[in-house]
C-alpha positions, 0 to 999 in steps of 0.5 A: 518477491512479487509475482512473476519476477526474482525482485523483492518488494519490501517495506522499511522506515529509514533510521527509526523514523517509523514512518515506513515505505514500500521499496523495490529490490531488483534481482541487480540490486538497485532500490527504489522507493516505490512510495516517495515522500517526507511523512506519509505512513504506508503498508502493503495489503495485498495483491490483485487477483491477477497478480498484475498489481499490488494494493496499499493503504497510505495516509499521504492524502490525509495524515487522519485517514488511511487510503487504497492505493493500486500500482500496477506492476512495472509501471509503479504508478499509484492511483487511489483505490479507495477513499477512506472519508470516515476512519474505517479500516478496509479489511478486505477487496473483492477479487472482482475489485467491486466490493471492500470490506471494513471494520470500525473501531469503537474505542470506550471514552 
């Protein structure tokens, strides 16, 4: 459920695509894809502080490159958060939005 609200937001891939979206339940039963498109990959992360909006990672800028998106609750419109130009995974946000965290991957060749 999202704060504030008997509506459900949860992520799904449609046939085993494995690319996955974050979908609205509403408390009537009508669904919305939140996060339209043909191939980009996408992940709740968590909500604000406020609880007024939610934070995803999405690769729809860059297939390579995993995103922060923030969408505003009830206007469900995404703006990039952070710009992810050198393969880091944001692990954290501050609760003051100011700061990110992150991890890089070091893989053994």
């Amino acid at each position: 459920m999202y704060p504030g609200s008997n509506a459900l937001i949860y992520s799904a891939d449609k046939g085993g695509n494995e690319i996955d979206h974050l979908y609205l339940l509403e408390e009537r039963g009508k669904t919305t894809d939140l996060t339209p498109g043909e191939n980009n990959k996408v992940s709740f992360f968590k909500w604000s502080e406020d609880k007024k909006s939610m934070f995803y990672i999405s690769n729809v800028r860059d297939p390579k490159y995993f995103d922060v998106y923030k969408m505003n609750i009830g206007e469900w419109i995404p703006t990039l958060f952070y710009e992810n130009k050198y393969g880091l995974n944001v692990d954290d946000i501050s609760d003051d939005e100011k700061n990110t965290g992150h991890i890089q991957n070091h893989h053994d060749q």
